[in-house]
BASEDREN-294518 format. One record per residue: residue in three letters; x, y, z of N, C-alpha, C, CB in turn. Coordinates in steps of 0.001 Angstrom, whole numbers, padded with zeros to 6 digits, always signed. Glycine has a CB too. Layout:
N
ALAXYZXYZXYZXYZ...
//
This chain:
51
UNK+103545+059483+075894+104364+058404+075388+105573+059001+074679+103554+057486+074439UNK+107199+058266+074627+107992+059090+074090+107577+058562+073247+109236+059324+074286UNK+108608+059799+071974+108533+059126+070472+109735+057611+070571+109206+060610+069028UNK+110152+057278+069181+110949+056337+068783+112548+057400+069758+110826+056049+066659UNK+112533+058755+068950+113877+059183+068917+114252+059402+070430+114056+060501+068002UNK+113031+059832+071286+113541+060205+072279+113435+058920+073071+112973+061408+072773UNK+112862+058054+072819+113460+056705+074046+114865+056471+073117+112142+054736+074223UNK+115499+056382+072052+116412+056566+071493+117602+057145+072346+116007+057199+070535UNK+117296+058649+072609+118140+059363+073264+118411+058943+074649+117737+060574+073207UNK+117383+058501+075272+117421+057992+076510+118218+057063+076939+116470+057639+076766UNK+118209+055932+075961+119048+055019+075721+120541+055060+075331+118503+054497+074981UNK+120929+055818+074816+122100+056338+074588+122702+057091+075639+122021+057022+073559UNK+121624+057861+076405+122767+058910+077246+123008+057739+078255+122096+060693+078105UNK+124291+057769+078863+124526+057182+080120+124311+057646+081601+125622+056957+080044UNK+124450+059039+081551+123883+059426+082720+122967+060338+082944+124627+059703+083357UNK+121706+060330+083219+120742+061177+083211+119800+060930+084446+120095+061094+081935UNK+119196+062360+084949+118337+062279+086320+116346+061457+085590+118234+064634+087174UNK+117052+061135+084612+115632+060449+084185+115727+059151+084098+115063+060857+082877UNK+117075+058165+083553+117306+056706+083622+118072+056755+084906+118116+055993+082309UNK+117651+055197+085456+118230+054828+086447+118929+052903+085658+116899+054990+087935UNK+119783+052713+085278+120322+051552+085139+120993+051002+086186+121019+051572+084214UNK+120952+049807+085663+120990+048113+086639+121387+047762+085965+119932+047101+087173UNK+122226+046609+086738+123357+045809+085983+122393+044285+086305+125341+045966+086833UNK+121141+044210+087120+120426+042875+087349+119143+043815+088033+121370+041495+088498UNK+118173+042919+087287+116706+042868+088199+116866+042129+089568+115433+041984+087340UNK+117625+041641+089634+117561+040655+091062+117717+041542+092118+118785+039445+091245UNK+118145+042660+092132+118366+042841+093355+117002+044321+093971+120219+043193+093384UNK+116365+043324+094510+114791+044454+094511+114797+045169+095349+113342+043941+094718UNK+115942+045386+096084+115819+046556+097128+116243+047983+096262+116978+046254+098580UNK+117586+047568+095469+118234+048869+095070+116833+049250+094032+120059+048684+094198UNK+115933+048633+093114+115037+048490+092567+114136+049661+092872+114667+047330+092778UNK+113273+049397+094212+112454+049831+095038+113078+051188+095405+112211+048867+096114UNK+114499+051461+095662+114902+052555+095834+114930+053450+095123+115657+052524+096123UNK+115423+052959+094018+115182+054373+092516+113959+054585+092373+115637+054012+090763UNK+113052+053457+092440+111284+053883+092317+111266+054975+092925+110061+052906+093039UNK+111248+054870+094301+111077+056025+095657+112006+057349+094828+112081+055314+097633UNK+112823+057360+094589+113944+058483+094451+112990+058900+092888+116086+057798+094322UNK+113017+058262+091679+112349+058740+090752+110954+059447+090989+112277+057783+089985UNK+109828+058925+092321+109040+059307+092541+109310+061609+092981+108644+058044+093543UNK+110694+061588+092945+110528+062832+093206+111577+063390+092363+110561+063160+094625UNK+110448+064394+091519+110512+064850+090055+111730+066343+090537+108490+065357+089231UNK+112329+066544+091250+113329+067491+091751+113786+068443+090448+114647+066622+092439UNK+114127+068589+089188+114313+069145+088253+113031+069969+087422+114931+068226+087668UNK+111671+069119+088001+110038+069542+087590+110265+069214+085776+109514+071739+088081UNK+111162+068415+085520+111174+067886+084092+109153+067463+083190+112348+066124+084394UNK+107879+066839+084436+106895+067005+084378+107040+066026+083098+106414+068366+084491UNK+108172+064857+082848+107916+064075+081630+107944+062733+082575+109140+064236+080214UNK+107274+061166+082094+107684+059968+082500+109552+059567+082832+107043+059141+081343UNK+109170+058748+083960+110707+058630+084368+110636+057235+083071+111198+058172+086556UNK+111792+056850+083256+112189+055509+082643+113256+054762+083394+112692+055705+081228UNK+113277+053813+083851+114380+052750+084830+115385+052513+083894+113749+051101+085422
//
């Protein structure tokens, strides 16, 4: 589980190979795609992704 600070940080950075942001849930394909793409840990970071 992160701590407070590091979902903190997460939230703050804008671009990172760990968040994937959306501008809408509606659209469940692009959705389904970052799932698939997050499913492969390419950096071996070995921490939870976050959307």
């Amino acid at each position: 589980m992160l701590s407070p600070e590091e979902l903190e940080a997460l939230f703050l950075d804008l671009e990172s190979d760990r968040v994937e942001r959306k501008r809408s849930a509606a659209d469940r394909s692009a959705i389904r795609q970052a799932i698939c793409a997050f499913a492969n840990d390419l950096p071996d970071h070995r921490k939870p992704r976050r959307p």
